[in-house]
Every structure is written in structure tokens, then in C-alpha cells.
KOLPA-824295 format. One record per residue (C-alpha): residue in three letters; x negated, y negated, z. Coordinates in steps of 0.25 Angstrom, whole numbers, padded with zeros to 4 digits, always signed. Example, Ala and Ser with C-alpha at 12.3 -4.5 7.8 and 13.67 -1.06 7.14 Angstrom:
# KOLPA-824295
ALA-0049+0018+0031;SER-0055+0004+0029;
# end
This chain:
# KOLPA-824295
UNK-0320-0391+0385;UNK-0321-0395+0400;UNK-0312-0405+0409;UNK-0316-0412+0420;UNK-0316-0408+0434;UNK-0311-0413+0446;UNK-0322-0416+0454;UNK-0322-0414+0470;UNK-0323-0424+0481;UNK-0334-0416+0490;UNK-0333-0422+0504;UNK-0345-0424+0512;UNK-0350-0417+0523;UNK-0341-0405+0519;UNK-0350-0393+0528;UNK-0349-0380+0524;UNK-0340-0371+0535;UNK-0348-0359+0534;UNK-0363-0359+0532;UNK-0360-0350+0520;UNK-0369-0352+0507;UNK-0358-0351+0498;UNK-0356-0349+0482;UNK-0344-0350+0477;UNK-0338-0343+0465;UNK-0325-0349+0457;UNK-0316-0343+0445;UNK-0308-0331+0442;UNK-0315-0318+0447;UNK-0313-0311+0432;UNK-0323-0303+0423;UNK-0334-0312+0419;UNK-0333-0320+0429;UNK-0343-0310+0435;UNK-0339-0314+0449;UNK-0346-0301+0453;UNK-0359-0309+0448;UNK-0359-0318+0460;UNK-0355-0307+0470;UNK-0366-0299+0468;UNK-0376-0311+0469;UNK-0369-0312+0483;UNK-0374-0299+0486;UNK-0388-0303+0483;UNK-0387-0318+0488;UNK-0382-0312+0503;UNK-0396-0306+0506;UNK-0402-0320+0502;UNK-0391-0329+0508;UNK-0385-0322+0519;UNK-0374-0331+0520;UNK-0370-0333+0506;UNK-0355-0330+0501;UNK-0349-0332+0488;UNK-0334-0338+0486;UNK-0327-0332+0475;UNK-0315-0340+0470;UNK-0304-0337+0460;UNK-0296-0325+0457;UNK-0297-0316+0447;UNK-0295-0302+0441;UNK-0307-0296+0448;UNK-0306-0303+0460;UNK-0304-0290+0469;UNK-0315-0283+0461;UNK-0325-0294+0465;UNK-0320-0293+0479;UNK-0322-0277+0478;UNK-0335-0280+0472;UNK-0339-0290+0483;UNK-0335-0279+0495;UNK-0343-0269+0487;UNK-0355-0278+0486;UNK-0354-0280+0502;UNK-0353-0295+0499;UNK-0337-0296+0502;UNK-0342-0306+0515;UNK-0349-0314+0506;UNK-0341-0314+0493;UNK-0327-0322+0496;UNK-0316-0320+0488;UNK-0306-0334+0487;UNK-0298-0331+0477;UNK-0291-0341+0472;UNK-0290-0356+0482;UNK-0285-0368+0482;UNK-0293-0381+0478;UNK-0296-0384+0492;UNK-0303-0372+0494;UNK-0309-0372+0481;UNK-0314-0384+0485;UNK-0319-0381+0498;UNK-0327-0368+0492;UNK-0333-0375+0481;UNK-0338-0386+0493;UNK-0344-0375+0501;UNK-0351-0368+0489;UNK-0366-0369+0490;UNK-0367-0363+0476;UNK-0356-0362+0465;UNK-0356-0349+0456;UNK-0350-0346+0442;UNK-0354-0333+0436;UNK-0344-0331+0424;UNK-0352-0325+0412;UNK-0342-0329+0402;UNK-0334-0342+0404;UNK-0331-0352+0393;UNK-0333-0363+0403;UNK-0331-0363+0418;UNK-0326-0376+0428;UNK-0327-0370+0441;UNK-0345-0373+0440;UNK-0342-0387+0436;UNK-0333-0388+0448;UNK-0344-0383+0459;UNK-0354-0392+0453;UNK-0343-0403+0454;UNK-0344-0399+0471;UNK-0359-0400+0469;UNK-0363-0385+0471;UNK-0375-0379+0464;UNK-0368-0370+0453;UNK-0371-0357+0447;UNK-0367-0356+0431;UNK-0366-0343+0422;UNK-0372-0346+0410;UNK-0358-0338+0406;UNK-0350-0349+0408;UNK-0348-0360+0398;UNK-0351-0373+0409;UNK-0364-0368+0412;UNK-0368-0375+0397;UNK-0366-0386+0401;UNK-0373-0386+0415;UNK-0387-0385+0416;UNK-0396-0374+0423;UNK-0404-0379+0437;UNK-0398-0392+0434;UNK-0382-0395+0438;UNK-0382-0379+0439;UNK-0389-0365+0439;UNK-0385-0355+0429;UNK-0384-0341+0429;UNK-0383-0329+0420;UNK-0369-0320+0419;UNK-0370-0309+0427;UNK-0382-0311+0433;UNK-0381-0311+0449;UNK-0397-0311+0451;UNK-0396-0326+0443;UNK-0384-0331+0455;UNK-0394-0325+0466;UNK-0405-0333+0461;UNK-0399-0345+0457;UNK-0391-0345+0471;UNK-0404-0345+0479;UNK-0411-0355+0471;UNK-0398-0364+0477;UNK-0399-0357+0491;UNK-0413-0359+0491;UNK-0415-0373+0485;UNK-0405-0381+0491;UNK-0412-0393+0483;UNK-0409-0387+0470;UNK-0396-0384+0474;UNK-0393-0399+0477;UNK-0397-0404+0464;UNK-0390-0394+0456;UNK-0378-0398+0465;UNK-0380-0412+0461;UNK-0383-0412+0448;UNK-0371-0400+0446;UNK-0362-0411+0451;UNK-0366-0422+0444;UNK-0365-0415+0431;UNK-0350-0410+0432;UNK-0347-0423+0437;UNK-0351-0432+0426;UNK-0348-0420+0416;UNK-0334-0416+0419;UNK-0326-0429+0426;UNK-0313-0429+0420;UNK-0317-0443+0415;UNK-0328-0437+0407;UNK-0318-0426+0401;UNK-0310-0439+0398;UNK-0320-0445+0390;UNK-0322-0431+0383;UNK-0309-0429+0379;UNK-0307-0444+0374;UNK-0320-0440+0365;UNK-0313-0429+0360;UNK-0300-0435+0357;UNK-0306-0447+0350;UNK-0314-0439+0342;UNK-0303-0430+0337;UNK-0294-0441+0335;UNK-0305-0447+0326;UNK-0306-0434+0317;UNK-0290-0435+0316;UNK-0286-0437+0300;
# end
């Protein structure tokens, strides 16, 4: 079962600092979060978007081997390693993101997705991960397979390219966590809930 979210109040006019094109990565750096997926698309995305860079935020157990796996890659300028920040600077990077990223091939659920879409970002779902069921594919988000970095490629140059499609994926992404998961509309579930189970009460 879900709660709600607490939805951000994005400011207007809010440029971008660096002309980066930016995805940005959120949640523990731990086995199956496969972490390493999204830094070898890096490798392959730099080629095509020469000034693309991934933030990765979160600790985790295999945080220094993903940093030892971004040097030996050659992608260590354009991986960036937060570790673990404070709201504000959560905030700030989910602002800045041009696409949002979440590769874990084998999660019961997920929040942090929900959250970028909440920002309006185009979002990027494992089909691992429990919240991609309820989303739905080239609508409010694209999907991708575990482990499959030539499926995060594609699907970030499909964003990069078609800034239209981007926008309404972005849109409709939004619209969907906002009247999906407001904290009144978890109210209203959990009223449902108790009414019914104080119903079946002998």
C-alpha cells in the first residue's frame, strides 16, 4: 500500500545554472538497484549528448565500487556522486533534471519515480519495480527492462530528440501522481478501508 506525497511548489522561471542535459538517479546505490546500469548508458549517451551528466544520489554499500566503476569506465566527469543531501538540494536536483532514472530490477514498490513525476520530469521506470504497474508505458512514463542499458539509451534519445514528446509525458506524468497520490486522496482510501473492515466486525 501507497501514502501520499508531498508535492512540490516549482517556481517559475527557475533556469538551469549550467547547460548540462541532466538525469538524475535517486535511492540507495545496493545490489539490484543496478546503479551500474545507468552508468554504462553514460558511457554511450556521452558520444551522442556531449554534455550529458548523470547525478547519483543516495548512499549505499556499493557506493565506492560504483565510483571505481565510473573512473574505470572514463565517465568519472560525467557520473556525479551526492551521496546523501538535504531536502534543498534534493530539491534543487530533481528541478534541474531533464530526465529522471530508476533502474531497480527488483523492488516491491518505489517513491522516488512518483516524486520526479510530481516535478514534472519525463521519467524512466524498470519494469522491476513494483510502481511501474500502475503507470503507463509512452503515457505518464517510459518503461524499461532490468539490466538493459541499450533500452535507457534509447529511451533517453527519444526524450533528447523529441522535446514534444518529452513535454507531454512530463505533463501527463504529473497530472497522474497528483490526482493519484495527494494525501487527501490516500485519506479517502484509508476511510474506505476502515469502513469496510469495521463493517465485517462480528
Amino acid at each position: 500500500n501507497y501514502t501520499g506525497l508531498d508535492f512540490p511548489v516549482i517556481e517559475e522561471n527557475n533556469e538551469k545554472e549550467n547547460n548540462k542535459y541532466e538525469i538524475l538517479a535517486v535511492g540507495r546505490v545496493d545490489k539490484g538497484k543496478r546503479t551500474e546500469d545507468a552508468i554504462q548508458a553514460i558511457v554511450k549517451l556521452k558520444e551522442k549528448i556531449p554534455n550529458v551528466q548523470l547525478n547519483v544520489v543516495g548512499g549505499g554499500k556499493i557506493l565506492e565500487e560504483m565510483k571505481e566503476l565510473a573512473k574505470k569506465l572514463q565517465v568519472d566527469q560525467e557520473v556525479i556522486f551526492h551521496g546523501k543531501v538535504s531536502d534543498q538540494k534534493l530539491k534543487e536536483l530533481y528541478s534541474n533534471c531533464n530526465v529522471f532514472l530508476f533502474t531497480a530490477e527488483n523492488q516491491s514498490w518505489g517513491l522516488v519515480p512518483l516524486e520526479a513525476m510530481s516535478y514534472g520530469k519525463p521519467t524512466l521506470v524498470s519494469t522491476g519495480a513494483g510502481v511501474s504497474e500502475v503507470l503507463v508505458d509512452k503515457e505518464n512514463c517510459l518503461k524499461i527492462n532490468p539490466r538493459d542499458v541499450n533500452g535507457i539509451v534509447k529511451n533517453v534519445m527519444l526524450l533528447y530528440h523529441d522535446r514534444a514528446l518529452a513535454e507531454e509525458i512530463s505533463k501527463k506524468g504529473e497530472h497522474f501522481v497528483k490526482t493519484t497520490f495527494s494525501w487527501d486522496k490516500y485519506v479517502d482510501n484509508m476511510e474506505k478501508i476502515f469502513i469496510k473492515n469495521h463493517k465485517n466486525v462480528p
